[in-house]
N, C-alpha and C positions, 0 to 999 in steps of 0.2 A: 640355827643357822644352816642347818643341812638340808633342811626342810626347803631353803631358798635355790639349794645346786639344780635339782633336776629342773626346776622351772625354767633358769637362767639355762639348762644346756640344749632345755626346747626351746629355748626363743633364738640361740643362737643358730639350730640347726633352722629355725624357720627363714630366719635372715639368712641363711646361706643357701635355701631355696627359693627365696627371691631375688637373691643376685643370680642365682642359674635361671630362673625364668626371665630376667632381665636379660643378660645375656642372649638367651635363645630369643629374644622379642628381637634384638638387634639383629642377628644372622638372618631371619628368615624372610622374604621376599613378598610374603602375603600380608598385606596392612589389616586385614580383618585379622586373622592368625596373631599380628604382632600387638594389634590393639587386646586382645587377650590376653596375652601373655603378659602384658602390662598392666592390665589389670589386676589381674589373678597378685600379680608382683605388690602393685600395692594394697591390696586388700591383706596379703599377708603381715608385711609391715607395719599396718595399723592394727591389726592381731596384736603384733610384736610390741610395738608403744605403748598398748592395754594392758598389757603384762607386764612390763616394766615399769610402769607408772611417770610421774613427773620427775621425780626423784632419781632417774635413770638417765637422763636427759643431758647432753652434752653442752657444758656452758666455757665460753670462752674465758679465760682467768682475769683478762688485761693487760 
């Protein structure tokens, strides 16, 4: 089970560099720049879904 911590604390810290590249995509005034930045964002994200697998996946209860 410990085996699974540092994985799970790089996927969190990935997602918390795509919400900061998100962010920066929002402020910045240049749409080449922000279309970057949004990419860069989600390409990390689906890093982060591969790492985490299906089984990670947020399901609504009902």
């Amino acid at each position: 089970m410990n085996e699974d911590r540092p994985e799970s604390e790089q996927a969190a810290r990935l997602r918390a560099r795509a919400e900061q590249l998100e962010l920066e995509a929002q402020r910045t005034g240049d749409a080449a720049e922000r279309q970057r930045l949004t990419e860069t964002a989600v390409r990390i994200r689906e890093q982060v879904d591969r790492m985490d697998g299906p089984e990670s996946a947020t399901m609504d209860p009902m």
